[in-house]
C-alpha positions in Angstrom: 4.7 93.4 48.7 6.9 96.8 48.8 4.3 97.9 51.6 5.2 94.7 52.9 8.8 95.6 53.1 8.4 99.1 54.3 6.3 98.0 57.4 9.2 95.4 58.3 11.9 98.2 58.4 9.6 100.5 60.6 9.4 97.6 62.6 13.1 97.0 63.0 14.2 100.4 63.5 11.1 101.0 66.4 12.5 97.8 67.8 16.7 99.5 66.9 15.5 102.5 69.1 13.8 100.9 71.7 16.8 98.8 72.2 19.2 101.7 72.4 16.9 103.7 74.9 16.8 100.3 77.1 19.6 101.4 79.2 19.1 104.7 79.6 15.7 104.1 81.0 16.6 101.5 83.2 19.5 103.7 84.7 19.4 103.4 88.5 18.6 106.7 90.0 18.6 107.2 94.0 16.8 104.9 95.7 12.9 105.8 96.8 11.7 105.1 100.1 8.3 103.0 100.0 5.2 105.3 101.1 2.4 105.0 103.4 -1.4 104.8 102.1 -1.4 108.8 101.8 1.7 108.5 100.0 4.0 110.4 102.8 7.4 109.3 102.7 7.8 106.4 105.6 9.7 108.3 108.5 9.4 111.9 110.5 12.1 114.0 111.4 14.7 113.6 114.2 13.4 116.7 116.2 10.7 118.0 118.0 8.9 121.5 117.0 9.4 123.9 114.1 12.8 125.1 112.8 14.4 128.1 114.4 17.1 129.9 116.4 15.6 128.0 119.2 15.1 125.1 118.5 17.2 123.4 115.4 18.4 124.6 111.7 19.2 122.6 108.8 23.0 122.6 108.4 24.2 120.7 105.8 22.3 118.2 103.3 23.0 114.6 102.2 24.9 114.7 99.1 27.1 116.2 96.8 26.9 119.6 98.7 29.6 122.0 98.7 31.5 121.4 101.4 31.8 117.6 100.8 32.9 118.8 97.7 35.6 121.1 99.1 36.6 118.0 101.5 35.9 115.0 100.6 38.9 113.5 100.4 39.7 114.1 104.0 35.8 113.7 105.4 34.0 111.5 102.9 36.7 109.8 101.2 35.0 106.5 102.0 31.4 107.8 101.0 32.3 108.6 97.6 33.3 112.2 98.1 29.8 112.8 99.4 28.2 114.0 102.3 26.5 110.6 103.3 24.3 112.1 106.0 22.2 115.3 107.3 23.4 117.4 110.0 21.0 119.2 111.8 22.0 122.0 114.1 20.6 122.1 117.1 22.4 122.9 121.0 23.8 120.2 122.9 21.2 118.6 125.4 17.9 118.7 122.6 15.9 115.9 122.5 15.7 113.2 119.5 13.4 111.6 118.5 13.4 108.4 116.9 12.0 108.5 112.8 10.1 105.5 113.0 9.4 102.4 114.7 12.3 99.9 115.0 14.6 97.8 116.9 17.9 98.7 118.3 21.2 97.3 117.1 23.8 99.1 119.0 24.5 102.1 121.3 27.8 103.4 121.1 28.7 101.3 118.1 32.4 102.6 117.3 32.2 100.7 114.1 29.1 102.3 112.8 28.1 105.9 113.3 29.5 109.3 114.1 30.9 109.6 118.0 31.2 110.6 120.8 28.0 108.9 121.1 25.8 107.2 119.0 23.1 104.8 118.3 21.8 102.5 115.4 17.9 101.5 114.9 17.2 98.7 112.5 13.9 99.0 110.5 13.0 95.8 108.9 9.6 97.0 107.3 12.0 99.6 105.1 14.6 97.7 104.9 17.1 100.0 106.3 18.8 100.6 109.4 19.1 104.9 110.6 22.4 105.6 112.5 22.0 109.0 114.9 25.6 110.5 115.7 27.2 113.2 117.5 24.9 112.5 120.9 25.9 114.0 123.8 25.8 111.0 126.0 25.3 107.3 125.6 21.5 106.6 124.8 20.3 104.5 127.6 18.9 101.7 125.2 20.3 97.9 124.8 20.4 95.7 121.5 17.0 94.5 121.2 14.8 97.1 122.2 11.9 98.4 120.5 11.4 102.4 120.3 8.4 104.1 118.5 8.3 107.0 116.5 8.5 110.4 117.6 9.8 108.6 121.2 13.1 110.8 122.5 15.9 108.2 121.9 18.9 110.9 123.3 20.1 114.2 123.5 22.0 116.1 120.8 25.8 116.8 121.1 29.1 118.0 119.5 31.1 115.9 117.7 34.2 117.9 119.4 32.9 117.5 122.8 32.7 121.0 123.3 29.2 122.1 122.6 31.0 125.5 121.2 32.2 124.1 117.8 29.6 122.9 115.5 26.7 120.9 118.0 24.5 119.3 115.5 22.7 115.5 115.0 24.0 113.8 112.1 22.0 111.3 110.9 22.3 108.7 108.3 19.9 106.1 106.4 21.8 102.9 105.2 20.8 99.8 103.7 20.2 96.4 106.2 24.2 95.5 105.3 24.9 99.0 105.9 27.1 99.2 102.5 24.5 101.7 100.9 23.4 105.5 102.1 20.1 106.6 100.8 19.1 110.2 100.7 17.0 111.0 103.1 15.3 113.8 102.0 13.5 111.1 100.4 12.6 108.6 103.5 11.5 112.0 105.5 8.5 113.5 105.7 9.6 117.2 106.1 8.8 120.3 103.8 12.0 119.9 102.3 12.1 123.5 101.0 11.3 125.2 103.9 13.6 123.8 106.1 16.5 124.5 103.5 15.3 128.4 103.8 16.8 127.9 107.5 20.5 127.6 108.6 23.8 128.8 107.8 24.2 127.3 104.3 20.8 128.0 103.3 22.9 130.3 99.9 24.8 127.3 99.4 24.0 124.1 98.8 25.5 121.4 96.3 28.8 121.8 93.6 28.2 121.9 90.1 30.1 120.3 87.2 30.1 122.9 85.1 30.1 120.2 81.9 26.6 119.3 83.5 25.6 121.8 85.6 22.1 120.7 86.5 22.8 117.5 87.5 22.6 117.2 91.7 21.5 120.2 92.5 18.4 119.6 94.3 18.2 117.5 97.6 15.9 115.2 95.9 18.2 114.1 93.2 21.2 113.2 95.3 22.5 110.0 94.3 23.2 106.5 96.4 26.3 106.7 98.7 28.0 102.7 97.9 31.1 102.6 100.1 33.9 101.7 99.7 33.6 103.2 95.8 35.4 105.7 93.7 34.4 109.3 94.5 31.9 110.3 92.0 32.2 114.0 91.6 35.5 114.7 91.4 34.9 116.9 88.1 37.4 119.0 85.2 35.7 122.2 86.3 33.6 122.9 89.1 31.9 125.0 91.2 32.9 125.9 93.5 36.5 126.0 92.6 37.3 127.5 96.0 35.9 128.3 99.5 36.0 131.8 98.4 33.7 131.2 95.8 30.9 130.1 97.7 31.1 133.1 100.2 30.6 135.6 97.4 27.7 134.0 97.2 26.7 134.6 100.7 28.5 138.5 101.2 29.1 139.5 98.1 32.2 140.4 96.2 
């Protein structure tokens, strides 16, 4: 009988800790894009060729990267103080490429995207629609229209209509009712790490809060952009606290 006993209270406090561990485990993390039968992430990238001073550099990364950090109330206020995108640098006039097979939704959509030009594919199969901003020109594509992967969809611009300033493709991955960013690192099929080893903020990549300084600091681990929410890394004590932290970093101090 007291073996009985004993085995019924190892039993309720398995099923005590279980219970307490429940929400923990079933914490949402960022969503993962469905694979293929080799288990590739679904889409390629947005450019043709390697990564170089010739072709395109990796500029800035989706997420909670330093300088949405430094201005994400002014830039990303609606994203949740992060960067809800990439930007990939590349001079004005370079082809892109479409990701993945889909149907166009809208060219020049001022409601959705990132001008002067734009254009938004809808992917049904992954349930997500990809927005491609800061084109140099309208893409010559109506609402309806398939286009394939790897097919050049436009040319790559500056969002300041200069091609001096910052020319770069910033491209974002969004749920079908466009209220959600996913990270696309994940959706991709890149070598991640390389291409980070490429660009002007290739020192410098995501803030820190210093209370929990290894959470979001790798591209992978970026969380959901829901818009419309409460920024989500405004934090006590950061890093970086200023711009001129980050560039002792790069140059030294």
């Amino acid at each position: 009988m007291a073996r009985q006993r004993h085995c019924r209270r190892w039993r309720l406090r398995v099923i005590v800790v279980a219970a307490a561990l429940l929400p923990a485990l079933a914490a949402p993390g960022p969503a993962r894009a469905a694979t293929g039968p080799d288990g590739a992430p679904p889409f390629g990238f947005p450019f043709e060729g390697r990564p170089g001073p010739s072709t395109w550099l990796m500029g800035q990364m989706y997420g909670n990267t330093t300088s949405a950090f430094r201005r994400g109330d002014l830039w990303y206020a609606a994203g949740q103080g992060l960067h809800f995108g990439i930007d990939v640098l590349a001079r004005c006039g370079t082809p892109v490429v479409a990701i993945g097979d889909g149907e166009v939704v809208q060219a020049d959509w001022t409601a959705r995207g990132s001008g002067p030009h734009n254009l938004v594919v809808r992917h049904p199969q992954q349930a997500v629609t990809v927005l491609y901003g800061h084109l140099l020109e309208r893409p010559a594509f109506s609402p309806g229209e398939s286009v394939a992967r790897g097919q050049r969809i436009g040319l790559s611009g500056d969002p300041d209509v200069t091609c001096d300033s910052r020319p770069h493709l910033h491209l974002e991955i969004r749920s079908l009712d466009y209220r959600t960013a996913y990270n696309p690192a994940l959706w991709i099929d890149a070598d991640w790490d390389a291409v980070m080893l490429l660009g002007p903020f290739s020192d410098v990549h995501f803030a820190r809060d210093l209370a929990d300084p290894l959470r979001w600091v790798r591209g992978e681990d970026q969380p959901d952009v829901h818009f419309g929410g409460a920024a989500i890394n405004r934090y006590q004590e950061a890093w970086p606290g200023s711009a001129a932290d980050a560039a002792c970093v790069v140059v030294g101090c």
